[in-house]
C-alpha positions as CSV (number, residue, x, y, z in Angstrom):
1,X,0.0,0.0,0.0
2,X,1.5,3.0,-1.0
3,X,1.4,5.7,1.5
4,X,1.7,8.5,-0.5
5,X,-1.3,7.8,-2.2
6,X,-3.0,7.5,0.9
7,X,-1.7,10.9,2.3
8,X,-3.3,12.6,-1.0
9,X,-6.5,10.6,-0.6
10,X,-6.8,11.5,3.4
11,X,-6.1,15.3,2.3
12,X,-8.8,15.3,-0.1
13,X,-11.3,14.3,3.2
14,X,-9.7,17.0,5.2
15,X,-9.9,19.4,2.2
16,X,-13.9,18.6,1.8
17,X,-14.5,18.6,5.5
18,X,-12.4,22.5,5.9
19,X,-15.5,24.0,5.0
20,X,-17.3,23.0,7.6
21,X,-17.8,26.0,10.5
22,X,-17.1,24.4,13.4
23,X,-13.7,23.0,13.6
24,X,-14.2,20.1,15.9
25,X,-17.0,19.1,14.0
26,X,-14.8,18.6,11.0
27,X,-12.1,17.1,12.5
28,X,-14.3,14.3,13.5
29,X,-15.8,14.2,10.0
30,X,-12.7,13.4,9.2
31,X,-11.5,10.8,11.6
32,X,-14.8,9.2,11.4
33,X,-14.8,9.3,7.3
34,X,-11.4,7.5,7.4
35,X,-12.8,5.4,10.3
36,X,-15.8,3.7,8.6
37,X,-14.7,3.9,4.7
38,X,-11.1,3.0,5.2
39,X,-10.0,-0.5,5.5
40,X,-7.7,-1.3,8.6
41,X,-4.9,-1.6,6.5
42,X,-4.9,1.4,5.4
43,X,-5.4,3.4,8.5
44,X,-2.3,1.4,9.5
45,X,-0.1,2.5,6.8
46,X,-1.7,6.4,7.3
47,X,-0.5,6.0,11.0
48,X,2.8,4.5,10.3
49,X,4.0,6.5,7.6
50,X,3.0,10.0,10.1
51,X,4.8,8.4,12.8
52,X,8.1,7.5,10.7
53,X,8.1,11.0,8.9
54,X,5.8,13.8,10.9
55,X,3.2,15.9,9.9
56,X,5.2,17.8,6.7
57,X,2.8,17.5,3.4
58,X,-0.4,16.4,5.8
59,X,-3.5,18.8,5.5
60,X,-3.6,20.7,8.7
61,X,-7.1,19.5,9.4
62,X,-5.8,16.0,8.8
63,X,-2.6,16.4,10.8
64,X,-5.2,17.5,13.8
65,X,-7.6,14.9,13.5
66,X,-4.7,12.1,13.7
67,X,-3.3,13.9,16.6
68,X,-6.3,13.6,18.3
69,X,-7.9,10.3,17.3
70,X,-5.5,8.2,16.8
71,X,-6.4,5.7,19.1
72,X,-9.9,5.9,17.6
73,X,-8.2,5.8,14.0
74,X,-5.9,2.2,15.4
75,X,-7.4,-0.8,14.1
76,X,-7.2,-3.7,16.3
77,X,-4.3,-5.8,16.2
């Protein structure tokens, strides 16, 4: 699975859920969009590949919303 890729699909979520006025409400659009839609391999690599290289290219809505709900965001081992 190719994390880049999944770093330019998970912006595209953060960019659609920006719009939204209430910031807390979109950065839980976002975590639960990746949530439900997103397989747990996936979520694994997205979590992995911010942990290995930081933040840097990560929509700031996205960066937030895997600060803060990354347990949530873990699948089970």
């Amino acid at each position: 699975m190719d994390a880049d890729h999944l770093v330019q699909m998970a912006n595209r979520i953060a960019t659609f859920f920006d719009a939204m006025p209430d910031r807390e409400e979109a950065v839980e659009g976002v975590a639960q969009h990746i949530r439900k839609f997103w397989e747990p391999r996936m979520r694994r690599t997205l979590l992995a590949h911010v942990r290995q290289h930081g933040e840097q290219g990560l929509h700031p809505l996205l960066a937030q919303a895997l600060r803060s709900r990354e347990t949530m965001l873990m699948p089970a081992a």
